[in-house]
C-alpha positions in Angstrom: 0.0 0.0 0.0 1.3 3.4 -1.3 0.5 6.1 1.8 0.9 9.9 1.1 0.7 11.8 4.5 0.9 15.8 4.8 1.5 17.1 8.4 1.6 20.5 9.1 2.0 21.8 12.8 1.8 25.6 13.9 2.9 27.0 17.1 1.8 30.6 17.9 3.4 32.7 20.4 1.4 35.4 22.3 4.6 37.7 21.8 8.0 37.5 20.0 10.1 35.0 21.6 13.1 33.2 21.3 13.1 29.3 19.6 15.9 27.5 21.1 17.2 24.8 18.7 14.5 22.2 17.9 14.6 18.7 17.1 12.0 17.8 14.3 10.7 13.7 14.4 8.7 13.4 11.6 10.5 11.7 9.2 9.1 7.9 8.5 11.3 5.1 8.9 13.0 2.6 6.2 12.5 -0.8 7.3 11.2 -4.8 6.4 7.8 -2.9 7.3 7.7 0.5 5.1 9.9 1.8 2.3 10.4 5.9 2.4 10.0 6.4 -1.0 10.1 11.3 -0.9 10.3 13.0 2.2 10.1 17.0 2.0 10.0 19.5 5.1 8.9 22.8 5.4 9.9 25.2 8.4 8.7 29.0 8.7 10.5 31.6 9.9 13.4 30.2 7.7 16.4 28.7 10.1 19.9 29.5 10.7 21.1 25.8 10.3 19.4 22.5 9.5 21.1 19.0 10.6 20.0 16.3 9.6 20.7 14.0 12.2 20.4 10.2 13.9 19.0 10.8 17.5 20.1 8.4 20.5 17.1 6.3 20.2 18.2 5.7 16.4 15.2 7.8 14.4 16.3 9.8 11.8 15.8 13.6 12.8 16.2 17.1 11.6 17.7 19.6 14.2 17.5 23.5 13.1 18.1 26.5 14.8 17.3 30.1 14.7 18.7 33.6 16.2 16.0 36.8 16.7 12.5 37.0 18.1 9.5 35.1 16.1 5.7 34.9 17.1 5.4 31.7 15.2 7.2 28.4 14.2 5.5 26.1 11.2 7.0 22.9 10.6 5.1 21.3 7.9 6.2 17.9 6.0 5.2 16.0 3.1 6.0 11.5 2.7 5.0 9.3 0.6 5.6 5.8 2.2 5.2 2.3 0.4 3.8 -0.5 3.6 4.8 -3.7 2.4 4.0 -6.1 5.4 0.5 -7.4 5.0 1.2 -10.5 7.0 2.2 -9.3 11.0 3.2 -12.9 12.0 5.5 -13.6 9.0 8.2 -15.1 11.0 9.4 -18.1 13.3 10.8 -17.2 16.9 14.5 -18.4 16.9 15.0 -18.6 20.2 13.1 -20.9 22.4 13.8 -19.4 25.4 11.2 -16.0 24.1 8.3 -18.4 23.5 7.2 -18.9 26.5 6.4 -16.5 29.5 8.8 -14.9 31.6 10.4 -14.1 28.4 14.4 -14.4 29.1 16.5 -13.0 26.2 20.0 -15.0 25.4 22.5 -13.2 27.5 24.0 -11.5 23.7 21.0 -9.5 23.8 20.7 -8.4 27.1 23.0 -5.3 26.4 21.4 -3.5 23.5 17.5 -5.0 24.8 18.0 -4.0 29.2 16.1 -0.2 28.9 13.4 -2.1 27.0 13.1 -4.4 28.9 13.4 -2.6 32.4 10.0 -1.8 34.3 8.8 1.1 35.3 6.0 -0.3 37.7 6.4 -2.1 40.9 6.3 -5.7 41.1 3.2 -7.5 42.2 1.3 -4.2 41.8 -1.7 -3.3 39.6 -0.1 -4.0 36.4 1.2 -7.6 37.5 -2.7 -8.5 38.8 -4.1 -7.3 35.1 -1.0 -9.6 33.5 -2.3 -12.5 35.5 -5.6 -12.0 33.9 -4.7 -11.8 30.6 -2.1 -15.0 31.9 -5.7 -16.9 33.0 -7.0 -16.4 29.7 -4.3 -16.6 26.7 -1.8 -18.8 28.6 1.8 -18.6 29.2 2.8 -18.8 25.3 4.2 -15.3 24.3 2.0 -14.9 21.1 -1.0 -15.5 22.3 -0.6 -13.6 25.3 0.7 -10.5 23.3 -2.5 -10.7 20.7 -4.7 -11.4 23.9 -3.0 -7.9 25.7 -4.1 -6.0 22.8 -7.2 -6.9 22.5 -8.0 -6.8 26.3 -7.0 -3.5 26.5 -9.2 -2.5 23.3 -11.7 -4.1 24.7 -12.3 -3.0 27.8 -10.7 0.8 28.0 -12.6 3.7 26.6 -10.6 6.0 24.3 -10.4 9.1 24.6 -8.4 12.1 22.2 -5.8 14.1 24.4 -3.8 16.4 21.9 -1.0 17.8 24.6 0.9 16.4 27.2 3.3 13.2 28.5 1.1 9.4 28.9 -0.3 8.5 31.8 2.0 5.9 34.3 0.2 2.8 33.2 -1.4 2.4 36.9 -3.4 6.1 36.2 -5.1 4.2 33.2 -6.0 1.0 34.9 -7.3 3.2 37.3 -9.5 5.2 35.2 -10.5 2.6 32.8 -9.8 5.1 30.1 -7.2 7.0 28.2 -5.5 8.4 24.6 -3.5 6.3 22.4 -0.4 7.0 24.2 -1.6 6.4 27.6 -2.7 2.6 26.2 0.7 2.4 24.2 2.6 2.9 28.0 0.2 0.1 29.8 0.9 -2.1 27.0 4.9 -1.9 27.5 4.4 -1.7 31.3 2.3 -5.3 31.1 4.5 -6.8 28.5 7.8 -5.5 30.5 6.3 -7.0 33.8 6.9 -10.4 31.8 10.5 -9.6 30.5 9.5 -8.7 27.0 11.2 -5.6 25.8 8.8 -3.0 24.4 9.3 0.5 22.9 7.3 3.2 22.2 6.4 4.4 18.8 4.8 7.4 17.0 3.8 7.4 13.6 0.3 7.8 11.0 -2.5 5.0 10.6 -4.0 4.8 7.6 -7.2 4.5 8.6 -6.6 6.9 11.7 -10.0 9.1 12.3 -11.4 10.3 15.2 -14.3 13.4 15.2 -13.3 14.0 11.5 -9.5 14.6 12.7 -6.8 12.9 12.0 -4.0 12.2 15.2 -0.7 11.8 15.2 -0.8 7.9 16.3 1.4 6.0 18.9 1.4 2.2 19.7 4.3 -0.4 21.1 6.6 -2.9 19.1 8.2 -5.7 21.3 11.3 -7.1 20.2 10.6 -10.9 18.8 14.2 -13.2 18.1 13.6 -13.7 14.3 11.1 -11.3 13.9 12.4 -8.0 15.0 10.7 -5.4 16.3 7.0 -6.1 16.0 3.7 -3.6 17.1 0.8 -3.9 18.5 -2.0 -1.2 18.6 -3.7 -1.1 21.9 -6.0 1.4 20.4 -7.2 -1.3 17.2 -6.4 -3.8 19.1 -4.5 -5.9 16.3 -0.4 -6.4 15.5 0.3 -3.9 13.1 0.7 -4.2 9.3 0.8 -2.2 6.2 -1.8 0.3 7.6 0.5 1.7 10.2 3.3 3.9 9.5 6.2 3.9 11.6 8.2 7.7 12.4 10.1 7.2 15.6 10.8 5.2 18.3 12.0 5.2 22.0 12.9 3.1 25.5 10.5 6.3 26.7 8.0 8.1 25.0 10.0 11.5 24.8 12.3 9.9 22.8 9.9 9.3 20.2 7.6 12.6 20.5 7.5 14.8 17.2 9.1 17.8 18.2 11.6 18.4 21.2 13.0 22.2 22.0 11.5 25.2 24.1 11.3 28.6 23.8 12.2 31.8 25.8 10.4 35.1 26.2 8.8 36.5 29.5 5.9 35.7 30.0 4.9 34.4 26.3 2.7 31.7 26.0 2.3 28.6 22.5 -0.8 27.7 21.1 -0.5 24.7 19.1 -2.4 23.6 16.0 -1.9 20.9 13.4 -3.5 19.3 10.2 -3.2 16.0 9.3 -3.7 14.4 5.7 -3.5 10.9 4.8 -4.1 9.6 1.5 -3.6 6.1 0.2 -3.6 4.4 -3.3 
């Protein structure tokens, strides 16, 4: 599937201000999942510099700065992405140590895979009694239980749209029974950490992405499968991802994956943010 996104986003500041330098996530990924086939970016006022750049979480990222005052900052970029994975379970696990839960990774992975794989959650908390559940019902087989986590959580959580702001700790939205994509994207890696599988947080488009006749910036998890990769899973669809999903950035935390990273300085100035999102596919 041929995917042609547009993504404009526009910050307006109540009074000139200075933009410290800004780093710019928005470029899709080349993988086994998606091919990058034109990438263009936009960026008003015009900057000093532009860097093009590989971030310490790996994404490919644009850094630009600027010198003077500005009331407004407009990032706007243009892909054109070809999805080529139709099949999410196209692969064996090679390692029989990952099929079955607690996942334990061969000791050669345990360097590169420890931040994913780390938990941010106490043990035998909340998130360890809504593991067990899922457990009771999918078994102790890591597929199962990871297609059975997604859809539980689509299921039985009601979504909600939150355009600003960090996820919710994964206990706040078992608590509430509710929350955004992100929020749902962090209580899937909590519960799949909690069982030793490493997980990462990821931003990007979905094709068929609409919610109140506006498209959202989307965010869902890939876990790291021995022979298969990284893989996602959409809490919010509640399926393993395919060639509908279009992968941008990823990260240990979600910061490291978020769209645009940089501040700004001016007394007493406040941002008002606004975006568009198109998404076309052939």
């Amino acid at each position: 599937m041929k995917i042609k996104i547009r993504h404009t986003t526009r910050y307006k500041y109540t009074e000139g201000v200075f933009i410290d330098p800004q780093t710019i996530r928005l470029r899709p990924k080349s993988d086994g999942s998606q091919r990058l086939v034109s990438f263009e970016i936009d960026i008003d006022p015009t900057p000093d510099g532009v860097a093009d750049i590989v971030d310490v979480a790996g994404n490919d990222s644009t850094c630009v700065w600027f010198s003077g005052k500005h009331d407004h900052l407009t990032i706007t970029t243009r892909s054109e992405v070809e999805t080529l994975r139709t099949n999410p379970f196209d692969y064996i696990i090679t390692e029989p140590s990952v099929t079955k839960l607690p996942v334990f990774y061969p000791k050669y992975y345990v360097p590169s895979l420890r931040p994913y794989f780390t938990r941010n959650t106490e043990p035998e908390g909340q998130v360890d009694k809504f593991v067990s559940d899922v457990i009771a019902e999918a078994g102790v087989e890591t597929m199962p239980f990871l297609l059975a986590l997604t859809e539980r959580i689509y299921d039985n959580f009601e979504q909600l749209v939150r355009h600003e702001g960090l996820p919710y700790p994964a206990e706040i939205t078992l608590g509430t029974g509710r929350g955004s994509c992100r929020d749902l994207t962090v209580l899937f890696m909590e519960a799949s950490r909690a069982v030793g599988i490493a997980a990462r947080f990821v931003s990007g488009y979905r094709e068929s992405e609409m919610m109140g006749e506006e498209r959202q910036l989307h965010a869902w998890a890939e876990v790291y499968i021995p022979g298969g990769g990284w893989r996602g899973y959409d809490p919010s669809s509640g399926l393993a991802t395919a060639d509908q999903h279009v992968t941008v950035s990823a990260g240990v935390i979600p910061e490291e994956a978020a769209p645009l990273t940089g501040s700004y300085r001016g007394t007493g100035a406040r941002s008002i943010i606004d975006y568009e999102i198109d998404i076309v596919s052939q």
